[in-house]
N, C-alpha and C positions, 0 to 999 in steps of 0.2 A: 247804148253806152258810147260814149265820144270815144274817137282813138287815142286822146292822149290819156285818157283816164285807162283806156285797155294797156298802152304801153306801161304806165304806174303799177299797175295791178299786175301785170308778167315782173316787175322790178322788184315789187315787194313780194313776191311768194317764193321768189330766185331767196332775196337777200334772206328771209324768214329759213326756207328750207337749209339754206349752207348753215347759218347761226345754226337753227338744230344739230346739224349733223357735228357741227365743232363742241360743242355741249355734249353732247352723248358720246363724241370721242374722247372728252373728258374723264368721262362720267366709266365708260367701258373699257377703253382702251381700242386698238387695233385687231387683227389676226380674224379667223375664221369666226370665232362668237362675239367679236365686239362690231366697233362703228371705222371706215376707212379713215386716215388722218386726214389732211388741209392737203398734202403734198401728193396724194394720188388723186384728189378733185380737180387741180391747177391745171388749164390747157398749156402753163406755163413750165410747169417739171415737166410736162413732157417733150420740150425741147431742150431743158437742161442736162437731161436723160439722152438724148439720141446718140451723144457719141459713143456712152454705157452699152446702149444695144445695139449699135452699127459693129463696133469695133469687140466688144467682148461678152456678146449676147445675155449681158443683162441690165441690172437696173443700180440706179445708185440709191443709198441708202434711206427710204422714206416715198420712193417713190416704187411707180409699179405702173402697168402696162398701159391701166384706165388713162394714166395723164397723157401718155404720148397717141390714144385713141382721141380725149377730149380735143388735144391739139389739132389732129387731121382733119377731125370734124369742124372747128372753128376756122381754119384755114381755106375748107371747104363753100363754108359759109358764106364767107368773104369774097372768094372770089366770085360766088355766082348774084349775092345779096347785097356788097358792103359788108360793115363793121356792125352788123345786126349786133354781135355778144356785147359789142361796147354799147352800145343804146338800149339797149333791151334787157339783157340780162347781166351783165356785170355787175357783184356787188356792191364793188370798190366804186366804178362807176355811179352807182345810184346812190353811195354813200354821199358822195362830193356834189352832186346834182341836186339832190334835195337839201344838203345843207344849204346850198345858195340859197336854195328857195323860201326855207328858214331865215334865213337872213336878212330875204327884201321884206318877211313879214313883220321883221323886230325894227326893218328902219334900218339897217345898214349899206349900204351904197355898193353899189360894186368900182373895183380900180381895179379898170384895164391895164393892161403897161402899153406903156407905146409902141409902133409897131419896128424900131431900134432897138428895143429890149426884147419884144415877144418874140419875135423872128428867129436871132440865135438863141433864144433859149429853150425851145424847142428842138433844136438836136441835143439836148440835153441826156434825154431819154435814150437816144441812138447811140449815145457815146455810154450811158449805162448798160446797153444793152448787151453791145460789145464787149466788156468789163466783166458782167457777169458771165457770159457763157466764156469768155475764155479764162476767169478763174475756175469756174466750174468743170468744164470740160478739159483744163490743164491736172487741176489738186483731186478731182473726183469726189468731192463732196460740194456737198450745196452752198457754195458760198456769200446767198445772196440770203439767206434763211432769216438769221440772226438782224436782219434788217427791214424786212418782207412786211409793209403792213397787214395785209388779205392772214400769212400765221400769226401775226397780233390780236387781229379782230377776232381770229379762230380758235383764241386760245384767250380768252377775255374773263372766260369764267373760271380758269384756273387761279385769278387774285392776284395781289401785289409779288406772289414769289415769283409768278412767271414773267411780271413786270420786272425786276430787279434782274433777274435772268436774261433777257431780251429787251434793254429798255430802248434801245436804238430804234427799232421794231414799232415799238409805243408812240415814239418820237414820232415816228413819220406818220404812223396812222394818225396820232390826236393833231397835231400840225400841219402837216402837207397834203392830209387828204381832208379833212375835216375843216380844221383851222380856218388854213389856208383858201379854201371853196368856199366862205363867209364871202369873201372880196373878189376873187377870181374862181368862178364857176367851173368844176371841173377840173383844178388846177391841176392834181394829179396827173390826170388823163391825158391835159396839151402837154409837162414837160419833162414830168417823170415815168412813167409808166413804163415797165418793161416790155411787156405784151403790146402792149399798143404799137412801141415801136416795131416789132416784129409781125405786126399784119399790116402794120404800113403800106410796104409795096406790094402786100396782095390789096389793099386796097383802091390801089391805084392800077389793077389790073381789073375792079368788078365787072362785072356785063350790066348789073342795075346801079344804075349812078341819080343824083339828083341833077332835073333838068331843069332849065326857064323858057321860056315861050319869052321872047325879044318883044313880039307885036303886040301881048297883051299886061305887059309887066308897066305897073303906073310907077314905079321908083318912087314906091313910098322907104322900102328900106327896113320893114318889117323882119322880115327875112333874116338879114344880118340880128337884128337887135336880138332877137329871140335863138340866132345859134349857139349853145353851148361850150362851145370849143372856139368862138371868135371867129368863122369864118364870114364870107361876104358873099354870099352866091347870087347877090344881085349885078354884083359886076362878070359873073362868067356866066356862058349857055349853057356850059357841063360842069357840075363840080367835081372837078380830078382830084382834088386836093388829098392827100396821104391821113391827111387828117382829120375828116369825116367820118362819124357813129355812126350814122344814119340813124339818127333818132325821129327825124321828120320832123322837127320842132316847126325848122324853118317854112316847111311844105304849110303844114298846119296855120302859121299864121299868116299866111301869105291872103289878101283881103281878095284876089279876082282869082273866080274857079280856075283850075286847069292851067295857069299860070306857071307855080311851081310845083315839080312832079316827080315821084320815083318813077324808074325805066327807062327802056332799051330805048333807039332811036326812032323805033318802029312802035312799040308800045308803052302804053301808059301802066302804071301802076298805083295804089294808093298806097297810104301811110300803113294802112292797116294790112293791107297783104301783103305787103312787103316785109315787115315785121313776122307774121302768119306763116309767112312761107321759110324764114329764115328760123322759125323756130320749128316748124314744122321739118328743115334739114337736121338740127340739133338732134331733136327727140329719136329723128329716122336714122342718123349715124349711131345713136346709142341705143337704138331699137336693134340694129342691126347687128354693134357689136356684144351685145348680151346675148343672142341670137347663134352666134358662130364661135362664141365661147373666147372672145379676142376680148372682153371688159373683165379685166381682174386688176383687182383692188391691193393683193397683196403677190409679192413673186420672190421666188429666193434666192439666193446669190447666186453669182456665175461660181462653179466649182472652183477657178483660180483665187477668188477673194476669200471662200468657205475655208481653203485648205491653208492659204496663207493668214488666218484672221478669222476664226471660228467666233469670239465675238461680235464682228457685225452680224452674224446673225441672232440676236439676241434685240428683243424686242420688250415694250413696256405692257401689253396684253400676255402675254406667255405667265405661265403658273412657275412656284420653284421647279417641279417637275418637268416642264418643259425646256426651261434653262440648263437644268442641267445635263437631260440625254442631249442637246445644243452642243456643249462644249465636254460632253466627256467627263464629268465629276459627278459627283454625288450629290444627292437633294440637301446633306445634311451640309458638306462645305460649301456649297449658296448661302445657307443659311448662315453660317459663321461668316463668309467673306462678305454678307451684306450686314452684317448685323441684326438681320431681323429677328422678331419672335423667334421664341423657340416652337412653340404651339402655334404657330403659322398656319394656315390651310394650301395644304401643296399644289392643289390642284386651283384653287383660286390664282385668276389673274392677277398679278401684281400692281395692275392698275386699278385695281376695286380696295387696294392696301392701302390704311393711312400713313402717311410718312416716309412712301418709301419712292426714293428719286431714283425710276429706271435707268435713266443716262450713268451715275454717279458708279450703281453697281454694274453696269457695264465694263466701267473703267473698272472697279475693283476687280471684277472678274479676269480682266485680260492682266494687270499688276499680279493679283496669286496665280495665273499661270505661269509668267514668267518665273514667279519666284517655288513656281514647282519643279523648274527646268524645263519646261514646257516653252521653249522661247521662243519667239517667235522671227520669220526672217524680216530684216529691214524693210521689204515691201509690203509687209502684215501692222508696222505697225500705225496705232492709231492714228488717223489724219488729225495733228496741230489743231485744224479747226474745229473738231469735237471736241477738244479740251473746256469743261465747265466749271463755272466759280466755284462750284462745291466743292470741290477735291482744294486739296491742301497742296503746299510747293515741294513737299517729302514726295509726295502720294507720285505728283507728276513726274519729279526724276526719277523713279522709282520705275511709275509705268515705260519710260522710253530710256531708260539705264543709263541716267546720264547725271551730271553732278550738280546738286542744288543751285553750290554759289557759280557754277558754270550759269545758270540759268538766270539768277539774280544780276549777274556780270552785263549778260548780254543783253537783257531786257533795261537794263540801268536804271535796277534797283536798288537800294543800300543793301550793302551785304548782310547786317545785322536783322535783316526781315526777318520777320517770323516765320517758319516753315510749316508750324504744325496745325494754321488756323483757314478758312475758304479763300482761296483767291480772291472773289468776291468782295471781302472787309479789306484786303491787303490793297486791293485796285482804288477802294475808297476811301482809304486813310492815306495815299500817295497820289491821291488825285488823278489816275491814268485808267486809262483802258485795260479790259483782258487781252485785246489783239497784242499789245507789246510780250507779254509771256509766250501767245501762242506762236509767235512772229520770233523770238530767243527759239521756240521748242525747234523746229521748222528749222531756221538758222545751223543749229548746232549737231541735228541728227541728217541735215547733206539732202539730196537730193533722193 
């Protein structure tokens, strides 16, 4: 078996296995009998997360322990291997990688930019990086989500609703990773990429780097043609560059043995075990944390969020039964605050139900507590950016006790909107976004 066909082969059983797993989270739901979401797989919630557990030992809402293990481990990786997960196993990665490669099959050309254009736009991603974790880590909800191609792609088989729901999300995955990697190979990866940004400078700290032997290098320029990501490793002895997967493309095409090389100063390494070994830390960091009981998939509020907001913990695997010892009511008022069957099966997960949108009755649930007196204090209530198109403009002033045309006002909307129809149609018959309502909600309920 060639190495590059072995690197292909770890790429597509990665990208194979995660699609399964986003499909039967569909299909199941979360919690202890279903499938984990997209958001406890990501080495990337788990930096979204760290200030959750440094500062209030828990988790923010979606996430759970595995991603902030995933992270250490890829971190890990990196500094000892390079950016193995970007070459090897990233799915997002082998999405935009193989599209190229589709592309030069159909006859399409690639367009570089030039290196005036490519250069700043490549802190692109450092400046998203920074964005996200400090809306995240400031509002304590995910606020990169709603955007996230990797939960697009993870959520693909839930159809046009989830598309309409998240289309931003769609936008970037079918455009700027796909699209986009038609022309520019990877595009993703060189200027968007969250995570990439953030092993950056462990990459630029690896102990295995890609080398050049000076004496035996013909400056044919292979090398270059064939990197992924635009770099040039025929003009340096070390490639330092931040911006290296370490896929070994370039190693692989390099025409004189031993030329171009992964390793240390002192020793050589090949394409293939260097790959080998970088998956081989992977599997043994989550060999390890299955092992010491550090890999959970789901975790429960910190007691301060529980008591302040007994809704976030309410989840779309949970039965009515579950829901409702959650928040304290009864099996039968779930039932009426969601509207569901009457003849319901209680003990079924709600995400095996047709038609019923777990988020929406969230919100309804936290709206009839309030309005059982049950109210909740100002740091309970729903974070603005879980606000979804389903809920109506009644429904939302209602859930944060606040005044319709107040919300119409500040979003500047016409006041004669319709109050009692989804967000969602209201956003598309005024041509705007949901951020402006949830950016009013925010606005008007302070800090």
């Amino acid at each position: 078996m060639s190495k590059l066909r072995l690197r292909h082969l770890v790429q597509l059983a990665f990208l194979l296995f995660m699609s399964w797993i986003g499909y039967r989270h569909q299909l199941l739901g979360g919690g202890p009998q279903g499938v984990p979401p997209v958001d406890t797989l990501c080495p990337f919630g788990g930096l979204e997360s760290l200030k959750a557990f440094v500062i209030d030992g828990g988790w923010l809402r979606r996430v759970a322990p595995s991603a902030l293990v995933l992270f250490v481990i890829v971190v890990a990786m990196t500094l000892l291997v390079g950016r193995v997960f970007c070459g090897w196993i990233c799915p997002l990665g082998t999405l935009g990688e193989w599209t190229a490669q589709i592309g030069r099959k159909l006859g399409i050309r690639p367009r570089p930019l030039p290196p005036s254009v490519d250069r700043p736009l490549r802190w692109v991603k450092y400046v998203g990086l920074i964005a996200i974790i400090t809306g995240t880590w400031r509002l304590g909800t995910l606020v990169w989500r709603d955007l996230d191609p990797w939960v697009a792609w993870m959520h693909l088989s839930s159809g046009w609703a989830e598309v309409a729901e998240r289309p931003w999300a769609y936008l970037a995955l079918f455009l700027l990773v796909i699209g986009a990697s038609l022309f520019i190979e990877r595009f993703w990866c060189r200027y968007l990429c969250p995570l990439g940004a953030a092993l950056a400078p462990f990459q630029k700290l690896a102990l295995v780097k890609i080398r050049r032997s000076k004496t035996s290098c013909v400056s044919c320029r292979a090398c270059d043609r064939h990197c992924p990501v635009g770099l040039e490793p025929m003009t340096v002895g070390t490639v330092t560059s931040a911006e290296c997967i370490a896929c070994g493309r370039c190693v692989e095409a390099c025409p004189v043995e031993k030329t171009l090389f992964f390793g240390l100063p002192s020793r050589t390494l090949s394409v293939t075990a260097t790959g080998l070994l970088g998956l081989a830390l992977f599997f043994g960091g989550y060999g390890l944390a299955r092992a010491t009981s550090l890999w959970q998939t789901s975790a429960p509020l910190p007691p301060t969020v529980a008591a302040s907001d007994p809704t976030e913990a309410l989840y779309g695997w949970m039965s009515v039964n579950e829901m409702a010892r959650a928040v304290d009511l009864t099996a039968e008022e779930i039932i009426a605050v969601g509207d569901l069957p009457v003849d319901i099966d209680r003990d079924l997960s709600l995400k095996r139900v047709d038609g019923v949108d777990d988020e929406k009755l969230k919100e309804q649930v936290a709206l009839y507590l309030r309005q059982k007196g049950k109210n909740l204090p100002a740091s309970g209530l729903p974070n603005p950016d879980e606000i979804r198109g389903s809920l109506t403009l009644d429904e939302v002033a209602a859930l944060y006790g606040l005044d319709a045309a107040a919300i119409l006002k500040e979003a500047s909307w016409p006041e004669e909107a319709p109050r009692d129809i989804p967000l969602k149609e209201l956003k598309d018959r005024y041509g705007t976004e949901l951020d402006v309502v949830r950016d009013a909600v925010r606005n008007l309920i302070g800090p």
